[in-house]
C-alpha positions in Angstrom: -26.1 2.5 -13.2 -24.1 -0.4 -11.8 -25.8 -1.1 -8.3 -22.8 -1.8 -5.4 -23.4 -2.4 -1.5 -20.9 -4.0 0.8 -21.5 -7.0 3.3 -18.8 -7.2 6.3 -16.2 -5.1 5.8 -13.1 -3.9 7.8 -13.8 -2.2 11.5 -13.8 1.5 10.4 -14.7 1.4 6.4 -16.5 4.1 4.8 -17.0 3.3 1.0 -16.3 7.1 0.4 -12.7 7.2 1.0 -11.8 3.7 2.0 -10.4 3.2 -1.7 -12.9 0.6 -3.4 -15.7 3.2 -4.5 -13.1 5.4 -5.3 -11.1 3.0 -7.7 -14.7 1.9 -9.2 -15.5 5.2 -10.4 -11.6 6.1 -11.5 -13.2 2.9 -13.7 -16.9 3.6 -14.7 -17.1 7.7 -13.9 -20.7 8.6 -13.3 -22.1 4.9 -13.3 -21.7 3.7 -9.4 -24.6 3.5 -7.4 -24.0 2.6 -3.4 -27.1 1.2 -2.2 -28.5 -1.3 0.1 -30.3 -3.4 -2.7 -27.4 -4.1 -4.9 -26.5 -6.4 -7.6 -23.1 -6.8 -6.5 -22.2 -7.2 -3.3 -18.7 -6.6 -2.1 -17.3 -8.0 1.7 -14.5 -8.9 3.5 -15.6 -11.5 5.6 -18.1 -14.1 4.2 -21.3 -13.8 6.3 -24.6 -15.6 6.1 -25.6 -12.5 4.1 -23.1 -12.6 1.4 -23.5 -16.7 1.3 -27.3 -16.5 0.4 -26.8 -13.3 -1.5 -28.7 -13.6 -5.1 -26.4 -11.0 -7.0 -22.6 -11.9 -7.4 -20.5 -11.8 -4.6 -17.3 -10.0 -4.6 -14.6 -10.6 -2.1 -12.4 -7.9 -1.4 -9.1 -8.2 1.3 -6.1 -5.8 2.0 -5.1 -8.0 4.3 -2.4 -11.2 4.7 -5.7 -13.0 3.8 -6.4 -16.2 1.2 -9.3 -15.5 -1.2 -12.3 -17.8 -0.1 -13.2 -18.8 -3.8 -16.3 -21.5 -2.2 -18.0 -18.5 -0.9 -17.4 -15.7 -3.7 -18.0 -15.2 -7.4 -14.8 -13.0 -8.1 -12.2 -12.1 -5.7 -9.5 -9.1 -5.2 -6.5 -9.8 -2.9 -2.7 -9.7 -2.8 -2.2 -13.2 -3.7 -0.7 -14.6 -7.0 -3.3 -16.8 -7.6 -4.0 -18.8 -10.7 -7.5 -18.5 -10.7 -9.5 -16.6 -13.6 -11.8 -15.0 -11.3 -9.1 -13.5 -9.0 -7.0 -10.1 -9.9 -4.5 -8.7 -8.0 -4.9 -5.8 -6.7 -2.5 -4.3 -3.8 -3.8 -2.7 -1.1 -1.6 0.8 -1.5 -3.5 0.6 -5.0 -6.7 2.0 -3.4 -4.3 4.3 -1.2 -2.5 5.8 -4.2 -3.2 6.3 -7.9 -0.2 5.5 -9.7 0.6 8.6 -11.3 1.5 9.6 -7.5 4.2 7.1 -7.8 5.6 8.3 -11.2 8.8 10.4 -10.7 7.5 11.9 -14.2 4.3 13.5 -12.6 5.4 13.5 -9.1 9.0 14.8 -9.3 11.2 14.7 -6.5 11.9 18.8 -4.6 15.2 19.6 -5.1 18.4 18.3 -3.7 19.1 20.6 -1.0 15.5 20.3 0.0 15.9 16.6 0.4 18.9 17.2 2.4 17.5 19.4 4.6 15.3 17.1 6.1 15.2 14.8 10.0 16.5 11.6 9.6 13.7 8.8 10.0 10.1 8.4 11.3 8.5 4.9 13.1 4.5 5.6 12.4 2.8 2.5 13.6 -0.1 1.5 16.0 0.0 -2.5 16.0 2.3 -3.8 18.5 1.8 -6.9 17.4 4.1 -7.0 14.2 7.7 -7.1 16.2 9.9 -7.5 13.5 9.3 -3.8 13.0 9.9 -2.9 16.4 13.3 -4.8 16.7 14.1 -2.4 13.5 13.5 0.6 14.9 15.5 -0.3 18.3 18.4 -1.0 16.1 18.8 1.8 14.0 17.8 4.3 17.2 21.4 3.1 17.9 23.0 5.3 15.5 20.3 8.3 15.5 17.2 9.0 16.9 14.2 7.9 15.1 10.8 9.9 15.3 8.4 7.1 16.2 4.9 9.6 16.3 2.1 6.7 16.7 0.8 4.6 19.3 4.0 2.3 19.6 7.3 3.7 20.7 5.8 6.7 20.5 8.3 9.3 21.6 7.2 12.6 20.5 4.7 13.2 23.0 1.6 13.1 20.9 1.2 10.4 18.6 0.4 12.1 14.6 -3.0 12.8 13.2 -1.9 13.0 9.5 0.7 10.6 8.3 1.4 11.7 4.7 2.5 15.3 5.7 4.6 14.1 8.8 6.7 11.5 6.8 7.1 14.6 3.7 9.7 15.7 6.8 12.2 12.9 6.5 14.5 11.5 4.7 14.0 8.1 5.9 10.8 5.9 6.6 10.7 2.6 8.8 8.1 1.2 5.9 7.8 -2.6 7.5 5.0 -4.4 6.6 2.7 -6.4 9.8 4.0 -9.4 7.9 6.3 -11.1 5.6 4.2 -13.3 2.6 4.6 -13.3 -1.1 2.4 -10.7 -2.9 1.8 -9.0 0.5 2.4 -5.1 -0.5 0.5 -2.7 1.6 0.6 1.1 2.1 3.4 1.0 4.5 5.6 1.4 1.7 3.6 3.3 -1.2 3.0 6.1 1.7 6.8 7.3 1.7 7.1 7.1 -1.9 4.6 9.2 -2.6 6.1 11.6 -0.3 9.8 11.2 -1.6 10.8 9.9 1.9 13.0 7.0 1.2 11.9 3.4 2.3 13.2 1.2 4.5 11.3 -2.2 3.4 10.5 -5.0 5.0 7.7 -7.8 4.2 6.8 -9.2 0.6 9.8 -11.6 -0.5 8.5 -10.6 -4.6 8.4 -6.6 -3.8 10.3 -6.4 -6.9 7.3 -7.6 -9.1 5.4 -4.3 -7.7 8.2 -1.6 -7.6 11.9 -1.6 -7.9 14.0 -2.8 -4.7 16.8 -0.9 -6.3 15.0 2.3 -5.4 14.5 1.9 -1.5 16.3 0.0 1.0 14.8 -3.8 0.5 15.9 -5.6 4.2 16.7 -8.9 4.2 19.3 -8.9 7.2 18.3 -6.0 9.9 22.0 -5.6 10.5 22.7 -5.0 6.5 20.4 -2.7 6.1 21.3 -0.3 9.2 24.4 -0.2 8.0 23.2 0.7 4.3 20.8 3.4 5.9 24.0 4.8 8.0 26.1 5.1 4.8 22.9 6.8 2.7 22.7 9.0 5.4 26.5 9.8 5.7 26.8 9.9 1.8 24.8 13.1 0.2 25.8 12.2 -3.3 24.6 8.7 -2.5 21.7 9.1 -0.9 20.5 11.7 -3.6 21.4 8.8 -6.1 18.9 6.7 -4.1 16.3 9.3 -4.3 16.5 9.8 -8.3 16.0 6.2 -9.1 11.8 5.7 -10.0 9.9 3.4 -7.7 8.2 1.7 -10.3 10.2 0.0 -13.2 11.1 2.6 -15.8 9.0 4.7 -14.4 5.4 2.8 -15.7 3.0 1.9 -13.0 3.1 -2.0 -13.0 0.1 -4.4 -14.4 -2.0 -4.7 -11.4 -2.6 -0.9 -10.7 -3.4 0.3 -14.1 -6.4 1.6 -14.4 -7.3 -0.2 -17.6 -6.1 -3.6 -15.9 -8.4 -3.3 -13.3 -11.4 -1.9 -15.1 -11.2 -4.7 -17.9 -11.5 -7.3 -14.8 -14.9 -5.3 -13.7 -15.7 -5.1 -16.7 -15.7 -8.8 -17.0 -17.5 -9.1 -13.3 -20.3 -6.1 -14.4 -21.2 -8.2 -17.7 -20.5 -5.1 -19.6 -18.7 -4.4 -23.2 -15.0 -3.1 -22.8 
């Protein structure tokens, strides 16, 4: 058994659906063991604990974070980092597998369906991240937008589920907290997997992760509105959007394979490929 605990992690983790364990045992099926006497520890915030640890030290970060490579043996971020104990791996990663982002085994519903749908959800609880907020104002000047968390909120409650509440729209404000190169979160695989289109805003190299020709990829505010406006004005068009695969050609890029990700832990567990 390969022997995993976890050091300080993010306010609210829980190893059995937070995406790590998960991921591991998409990787080694069978073979995980969470305890509290591990051989490898995995943390996101280096801690006297994970300094003095005596098994290898695994840093871990789905946030706009820089590995600490002093203070861990192997580290998973979004960075492009030339470092051969670092991998890539996305934070939507442990939110999605990628067959949920393959048009080929998660098809679009049909055309009318698509159609048939409210225009554009805002589900967000930081209010921190304003670029996003000045978005939303903007394009609530041509329609309303359905902003159902803590910020903006405006349809009385704010949403419990986000997955099934964005399946409703054709559109979804998908801004990230932050703009920085390699720095793809959830806020966009989340309306892809639902086959609500994207309006994007955040990592200047999305393109290395999915195709910008697929979503609406901001770069002015005012541009994209008035892309959005003429998707939603244009049926044919907007359905022309909508057929185009997230990822390019339709194959789940290099750092969310599965057999990317497992050959690097295979590399940290000591084991034979």
């Amino acid at each position: 058994m390969i022997r995993v605990g976890f050091g300080q992690m993010w306010y609210g983790f829980d190893p059995a659906w937070s995406g790590i364990i998960p991921v591991l045992e998409e990787c080694f099926p069978g073979e995980i063991e969470v305890c509290d006497d591990p051989d490898f520890l995995i943390f996101t915030r280096p801690t006297a604990r994970s300094d003095h640890f005596s098994g290898t030290r695994i840093f871990y970060t789905g946030e706009n974070e820089r590995p600490p490579m002093d203070r861990c043996d192997w580290a998973f971020t979004h960075d492009y980092l030339d470092h051969p104990n670092h991998y890539r791996l996305p934070f939507y990663r442990l939110r999605h597998k990628p067959e949920r982002l393959v048009l080929a085994t998660n098809p679009p519903p049909p055309p009318a369906e698509l159609l048939d749908r409210k225009f554009c959800n805002f589900v967000y609880s930081n209010s921190r991240a304003r670029e996003r907020i000045q978005f939303f104002h903007m394009l609530e000047k041509y329609r309303p937008v359905d902003a159902a968390g803590m910020v903006c909120n405006n349809t009385g409650v704010p949403v419990r589920k986000k997955l099934p509440f964005v399946r409703d729209y054709k559109f979804t404000i998908a801004f990230e907290s932050e703009s920085y190169p390699g720095y793809t979160t959830e806020k966009l695989a989340d309306p892809m997997s639902e086959h609500s289109l994207p309006i994007y805003w955040g990592n200047p190299l999305v393109d290395q992760d999915f195709d910008s020709d697929s979503f609406v990829n901001v770069s002015s505010f005012e541009e994209a509105v008035d892309t959005v406006i003429e998707l939603d004005r244009d049926d044919d068009a907007y359905l022309e959007k909508m057929s185009r695969p997230w990822f390019h050609n339709d194959e789940p890029n290099e750092f969310v394979k599965t057999e990317n990700i497992r050959a690097q832990f295979v590399r940290i567990f000591g084991q034979e490929a």
